[in-house]
Each structure stands twice: as C-alpha cells, then as structure tokens.
C-alpha positions, 0 to 999 in steps of 0.5 A: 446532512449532519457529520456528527453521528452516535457512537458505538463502543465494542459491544453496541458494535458487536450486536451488529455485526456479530462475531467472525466464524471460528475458521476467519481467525484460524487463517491468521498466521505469524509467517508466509506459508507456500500460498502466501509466498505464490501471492508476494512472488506474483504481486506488483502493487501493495497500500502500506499503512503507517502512524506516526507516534502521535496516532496520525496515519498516512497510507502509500501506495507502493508497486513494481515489477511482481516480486518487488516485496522481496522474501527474506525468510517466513517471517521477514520482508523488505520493501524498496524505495523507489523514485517518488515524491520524497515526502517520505511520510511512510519512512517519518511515521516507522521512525516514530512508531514501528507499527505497519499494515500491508495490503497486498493485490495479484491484478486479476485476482479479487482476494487480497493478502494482508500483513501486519507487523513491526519496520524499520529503515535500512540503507545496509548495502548488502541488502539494497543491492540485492533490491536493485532494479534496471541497473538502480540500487534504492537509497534505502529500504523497509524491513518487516518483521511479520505478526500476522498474514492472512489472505482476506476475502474478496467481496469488496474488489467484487462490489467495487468491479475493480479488475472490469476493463469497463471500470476504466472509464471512470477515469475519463470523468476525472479532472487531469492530475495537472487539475488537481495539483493547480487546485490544491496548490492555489495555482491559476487553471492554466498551469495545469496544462504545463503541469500535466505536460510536465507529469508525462515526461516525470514518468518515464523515469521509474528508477 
C-alpha cells in the first residue's frame, strides 16, 4: 500500500467532519471545577504530552496512587517524578517549550479529563516534600499552570473495550518486554530471557 495520501487543509477537513455542537466548546474551562477536582482526586494513571522547541513530540506515561496529580489551587497542579528510566524527555522537551497536554483516566470510568496549559520544573523542597510517597521525596517535580480542562467523551475507551477484563488477554499474544528490549537494541534472543528476569526484580522498587 502507498504512504503518501492528499492532504486536507482546515477547510476540506471541515467539509468532513463539520463543526463541534455549541455545548462541546462550552465544557471547555481555564480551571478545575468540583468535578474535575473528584476526577484528579480519584486518577492513578495520566499520558503527558511534551514538544521540544523544534516541534518533536514525546508522550509519557505517568501513574501512582489516586491522587498522586496533587491539586494546589483551580488553576495549578504539579506532577511528581517518580523512579523510571531517566531519559528525561518529557523534562528536556518543557526545558525548551513550556507547552504540555494531559490525558487523564479514573479505571473503570471510559470518559477521560483532559488538561492543557503551560510547566516548568521544580526541585523547591517545600513542594516535593509534600509529593513524598512511601517514605520517597521525588528529586523534582512539574508544574502546570492550567489554559484549558475539559471532560472529554467516552467513545474511543468504548470502541477500544479497554476497561473489559477479557481485553487482557491481548497481552498473552505478545512477544515479552525482554523480547522486545533484545530486538531493538540488536541483542542475541537469549538475552531476553535474563532481561525480563531482570524486569521482574527492577519492579518491585517503585520509589
């Protein structure tokens, strides 16, 4: 199959898809309202989307106990660190371009709370220490200062059946994550067995 396609500009892609309802853009609020509050107090899991001054994207996952995006007034929130790999893209990319998006999920729930606005990086001790979990303060934390939340719709969890028990088993048909790291990092297949060995011990250290 070809991988190059005709290009819509904004108006060709308006002619197909039309324009939101009134009531879409309505939703869209510059803080965190008591529902939105409920939903960041109730959320472990959350995709944070960064670029970096030159337009290349990343987009990390980031979760924790419920509560870990901590609430500090409508209009700002910070985010911990937490142990990972230390790439630090998410952090490299807010260096050069304050610009971020969050996607927020609540498990069970198939809406998803969506946050746009502007960060920066902390290590002010007063506020990590106040993100401290099991006993581990974070070396430094991101600050949102929120432009716009909304609660955006369900439909793609629902097509997806993510929140379905039985989605689960996709992951038996998967290679192992040992695979996987051996394959891109043109390792022989029988350091993926140790590599995932490895994994399982690297897990239980969270903090």
């Amino acid at each position: 199959m070809k991988t190059e396609f005709r290009r819509l500009d904004e108006a060709a892609l308006r002619a197909r898809l039309g324009h939101p309802h009134p009531g879409t853009s309505e939703k869209i609020l510059d803080h965190l309202d008591r529902s939105s509050l409920a939903f960041l107090a109730h959320s472990p899991f959350l995709c944070l989307a960064t670029s970096d001054a030159a337009g290349n994207l990343d987009c990390s996952p980031r979760g924790d106990y419920p509560g870990f995006v901590r609430v500090l007034d409508e209009r700002t929130i910070a985010l911990p660190d937490r142990l990972g790999n230390k790439l630090a893209d998410s952090f490299l990319n807010v260096l050069e371009n304050g610009h971020v998006g969050l996607v927020c999920f609540v498990p069970g729930m198939i809406e998803t709370l969506r946050i746009n606005g502007s960060a920066y990086i902390t290590d002010d001790p007063e506020l990590l220490a106040v993100l401290e979990q099991d006993h581990v303060t974070p070396s430094v934390a991101t600050v949102i200062r929120i432009e716009e939340v909304y609660l955006h719709c369900g439909r793609a969890l629902v097509r997806s059946g993510l929140w379905d028990p039985e989605m689960q088993d996709l992951a038996a048909e998967l290679p192992t994550s040992g695979t996987m790291w051996a394959e891109a990092s043109g390792l022989p297949p029988e350091v993926a067995q140790l590599i995932d060995e490895g994994m399982v011990g690297a897990y239980k250290t969270l903090y």
